[in-house]
C-alpha positions in Angstrom: 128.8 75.0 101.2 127.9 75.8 97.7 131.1 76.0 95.2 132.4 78.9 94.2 131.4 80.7 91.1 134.3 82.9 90.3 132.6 84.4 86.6 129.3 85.5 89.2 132.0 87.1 91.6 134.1 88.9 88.7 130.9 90.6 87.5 129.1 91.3 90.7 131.1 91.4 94.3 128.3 91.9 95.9 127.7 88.1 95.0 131.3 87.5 97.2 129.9 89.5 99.7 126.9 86.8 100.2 129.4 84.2 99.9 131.5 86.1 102.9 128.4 86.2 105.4 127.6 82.1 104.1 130.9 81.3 105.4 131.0 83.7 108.6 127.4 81.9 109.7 129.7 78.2 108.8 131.9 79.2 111.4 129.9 81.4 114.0 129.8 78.7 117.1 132.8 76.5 116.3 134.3 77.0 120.1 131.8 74.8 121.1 132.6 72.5 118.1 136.4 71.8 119.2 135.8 71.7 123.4 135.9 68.4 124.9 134.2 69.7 128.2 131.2 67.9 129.3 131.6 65.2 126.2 131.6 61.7 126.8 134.9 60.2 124.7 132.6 58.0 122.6 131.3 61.0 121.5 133.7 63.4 121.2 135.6 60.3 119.0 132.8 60.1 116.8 132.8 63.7 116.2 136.2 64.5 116.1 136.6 63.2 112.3 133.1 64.8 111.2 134.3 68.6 112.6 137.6 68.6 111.1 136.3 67.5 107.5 134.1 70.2 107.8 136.0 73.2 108.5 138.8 72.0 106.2 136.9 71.4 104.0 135.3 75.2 104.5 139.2 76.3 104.8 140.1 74.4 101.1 137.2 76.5 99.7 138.3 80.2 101.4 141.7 79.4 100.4 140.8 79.3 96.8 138.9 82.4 97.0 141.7 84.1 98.9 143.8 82.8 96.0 141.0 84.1 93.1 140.7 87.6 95.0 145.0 88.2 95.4 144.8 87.5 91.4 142.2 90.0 91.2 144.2 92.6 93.1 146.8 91.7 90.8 145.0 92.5 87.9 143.7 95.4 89.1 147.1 96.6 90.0 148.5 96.3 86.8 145.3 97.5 85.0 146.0 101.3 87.3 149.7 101.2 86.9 149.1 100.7 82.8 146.6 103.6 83.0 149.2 106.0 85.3 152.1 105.1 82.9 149.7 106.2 80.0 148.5 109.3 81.6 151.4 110.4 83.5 153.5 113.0 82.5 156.6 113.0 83.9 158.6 109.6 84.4 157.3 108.0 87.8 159.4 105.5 89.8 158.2 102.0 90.5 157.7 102.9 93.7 155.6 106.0 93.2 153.2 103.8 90.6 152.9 101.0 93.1 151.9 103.3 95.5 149.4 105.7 93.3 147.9 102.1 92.1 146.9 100.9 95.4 144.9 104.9 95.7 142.7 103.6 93.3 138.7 102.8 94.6 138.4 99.8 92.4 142.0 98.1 93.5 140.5 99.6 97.4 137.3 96.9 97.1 138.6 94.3 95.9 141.2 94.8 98.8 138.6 95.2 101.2 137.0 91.9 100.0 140.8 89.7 100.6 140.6 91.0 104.1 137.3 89.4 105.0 138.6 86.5 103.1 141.9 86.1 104.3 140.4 86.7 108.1 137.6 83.9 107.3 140.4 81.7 106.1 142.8 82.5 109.1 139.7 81.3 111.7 139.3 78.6 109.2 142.8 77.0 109.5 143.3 77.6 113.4 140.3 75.6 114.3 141.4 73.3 111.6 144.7 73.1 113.7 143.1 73.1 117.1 140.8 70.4 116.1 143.9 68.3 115.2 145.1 68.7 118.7 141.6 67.7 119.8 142.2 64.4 118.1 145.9 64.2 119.8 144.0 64.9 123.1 141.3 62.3 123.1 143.9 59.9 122.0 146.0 60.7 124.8 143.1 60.4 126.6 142.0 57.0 125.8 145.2 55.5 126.1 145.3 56.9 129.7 142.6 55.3 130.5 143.5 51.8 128.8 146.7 51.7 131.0 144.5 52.4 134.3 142.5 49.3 133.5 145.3 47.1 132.6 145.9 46.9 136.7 142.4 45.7 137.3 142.5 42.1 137.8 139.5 39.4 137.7 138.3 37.9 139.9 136.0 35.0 138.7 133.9 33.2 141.2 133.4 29.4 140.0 130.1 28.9 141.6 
């Protein structure tokens, strides 16, 4: 994953929109990343700290762009409110300028845009989470299977 350029994605969201689909394609197929059917533990051992480093680390990145795109909503919010309170011309409650704010087509993209990013991040931190009950699994797993072999005895033959 490439690292964010926030300045691009102030100018231009069509640029976060690319950035969006990048990180949809990251995560398309990640069932198959977390099952342990048909693995071999070796395998699934070796794996197991690759997978999570990379989806947190794809979660890390989506939650600072969650976190850039909530300050832009922000901004934008106050930007309409500011504008409402200048053009209005009766007194309006809070309520009623929170409200008329959020009516407004720029505050509605950039809106738009934290859904796919907070959705993104959401898949993002559950296979981050399943994946660290994957670990707790094949740990489980192995340990299980060190105890059945602790029965076996040898039998050495001194010919």
């Amino acid at each position: 994953m490439s690292s964010l350029n926030l300045k691009k994605i102030r100018k231009d969201f069509s640029y976060a929109l690319d950035i969006i689909e990048r990180y949809e394609k990251a995560l398309k197929g990640w069932k198959k990343n977390v099952t342990l059917d048909n693995k071999n533990i070796e395998i699934a051992n070796v794996e197991q700290s690759s997978w999570l480093a990379y989806y947190d680390e794809i979660k890390v990145q989506l939650k600072i762009m969650l976190d850039y795109f909530d300050f832009l909503l922000k901004t934008q919010k106050a930007k309409d409110i500011k504008a409402l309170m200048h053009s209005a011309t009766k007194s309006m409650t809070d309520r009623m300028l929170d409200k008329l704010s959020e009516e407004s087509q720029d505050y509605r993209d950039i809106f738009m845009i934290y859904l796919e990013i907070k959705e993104l991040y959401m898949t993002a931190d559950s296979i981050v989470s399943q994946l660290q009950q994957r670990g707790y699994a094949i740990k489980n797993i192995v340990e299980i299977r060190a105890k059945e072999l602790q029965g076996i005895t040898l039998h050495l033959n001194d010919e």
